[in-house]
C-alpha positions in Angstrom: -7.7 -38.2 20.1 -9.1 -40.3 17.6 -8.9 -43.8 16.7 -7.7 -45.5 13.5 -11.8 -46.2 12.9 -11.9 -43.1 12.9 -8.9 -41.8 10.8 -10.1 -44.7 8.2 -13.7 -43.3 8.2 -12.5 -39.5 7.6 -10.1 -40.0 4.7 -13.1 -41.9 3.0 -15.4 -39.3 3.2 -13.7 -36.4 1.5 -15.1 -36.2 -1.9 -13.2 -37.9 -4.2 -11.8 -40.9 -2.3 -13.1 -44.2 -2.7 -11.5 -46.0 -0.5 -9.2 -45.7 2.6 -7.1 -48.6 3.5 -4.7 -49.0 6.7 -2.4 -51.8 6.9 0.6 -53.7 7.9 4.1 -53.5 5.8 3.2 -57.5 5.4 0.5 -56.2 3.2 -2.6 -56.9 5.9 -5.0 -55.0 6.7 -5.7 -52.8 9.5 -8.9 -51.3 8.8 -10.5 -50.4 5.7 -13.2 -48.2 4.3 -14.2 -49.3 0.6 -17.4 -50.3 -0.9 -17.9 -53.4 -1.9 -16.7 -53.9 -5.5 -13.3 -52.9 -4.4 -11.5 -56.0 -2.7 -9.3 -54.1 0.1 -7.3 -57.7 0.9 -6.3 -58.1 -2.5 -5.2 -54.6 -2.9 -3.5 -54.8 0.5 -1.6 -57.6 -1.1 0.2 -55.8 -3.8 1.4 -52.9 -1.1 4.7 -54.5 0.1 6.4 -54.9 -3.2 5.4 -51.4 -4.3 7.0 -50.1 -0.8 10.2 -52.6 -1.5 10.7 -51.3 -4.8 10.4 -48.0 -3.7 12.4 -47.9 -1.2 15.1 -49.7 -2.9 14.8 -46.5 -5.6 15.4 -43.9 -2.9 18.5 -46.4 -1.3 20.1 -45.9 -5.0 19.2 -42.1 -5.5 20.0 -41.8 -1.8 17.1 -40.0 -1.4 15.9 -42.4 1.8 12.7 -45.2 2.2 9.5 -44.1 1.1 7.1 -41.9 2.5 4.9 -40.8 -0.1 4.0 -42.0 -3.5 1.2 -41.0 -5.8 0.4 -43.4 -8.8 -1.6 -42.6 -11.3 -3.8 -44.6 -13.8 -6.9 -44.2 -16.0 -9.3 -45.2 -13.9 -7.7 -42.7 -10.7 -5.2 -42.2 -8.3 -3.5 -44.6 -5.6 -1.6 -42.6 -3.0 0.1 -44.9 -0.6 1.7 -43.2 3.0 4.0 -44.7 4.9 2.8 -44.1 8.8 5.4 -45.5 10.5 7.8 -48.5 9.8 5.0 -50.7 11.0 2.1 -49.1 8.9 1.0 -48.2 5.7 -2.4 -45.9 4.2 -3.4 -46.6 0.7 -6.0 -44.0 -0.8 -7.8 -44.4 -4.0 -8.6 -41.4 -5.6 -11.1 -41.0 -8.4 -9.5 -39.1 -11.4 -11.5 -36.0 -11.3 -10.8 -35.3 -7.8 -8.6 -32.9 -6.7 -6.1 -34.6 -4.6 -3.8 -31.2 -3.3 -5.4 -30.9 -0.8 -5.0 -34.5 0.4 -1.6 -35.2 0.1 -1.2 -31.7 1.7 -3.6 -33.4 4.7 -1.9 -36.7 5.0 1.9 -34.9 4.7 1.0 -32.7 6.9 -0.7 -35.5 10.0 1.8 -38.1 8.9 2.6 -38.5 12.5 -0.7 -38.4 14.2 -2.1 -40.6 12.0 1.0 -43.1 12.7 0.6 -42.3 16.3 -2.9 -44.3 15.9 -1.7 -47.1 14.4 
């Protein structure tokens, strides 16, 4: 079975992605695979009010806490998971890249990839 290293690692490397982030509902971080212009702390930071507002959305629409959310910008895509109620993945996504295939991926191994965390 692999490990989180692992799981981070993998995710990064499929074309398109340019950056894999695991962490904590607190907003800190796991383990990270990014280059070096992107600052994976400060983007960490911004996860826990994204996941409270969302989950606040699916209290009112009674549609349940988040597990998926895909937001898109000019510059690409962030999809942000919810592993577990512990854990978080954020994925940044270049805008050219097809992402089916991804969120079919990370739907699909949601629990696996908790099971690492």
């Amino acid at each position: 079975m692999p490990n989180i290293r692992e799981l981070v690692a993998a995710i990064s490397q499929r074309e398109g992605v340019d950056a894999a982030v695991v962490l904590g509902r607190d907003g800190i971080v796991i383990d990270s695979s990014a280059p070096p212009d992107i600052d994976t702390e400060r983007l960490a930071a911004h996860i826990p009010s994204i996941l409270s507002g969302a989950d606040d959305l699916g209290a009112s629409a009674m549609r349940g806490p988040l597990t998926m959310a895909v937001i898109e910008q000019p510059g690409g895509l962030a999809l942000v998971c919810a592993l577990s109620a512990e854990a978080v993945l954020l994925v940044l996504v270049r805008p050219e890249a097809n992402v089916a295939s991804l969120l079919y991926e990370l739907r699909r191994n949601r629990e696996q990839m908790a099971a690492l965390v």
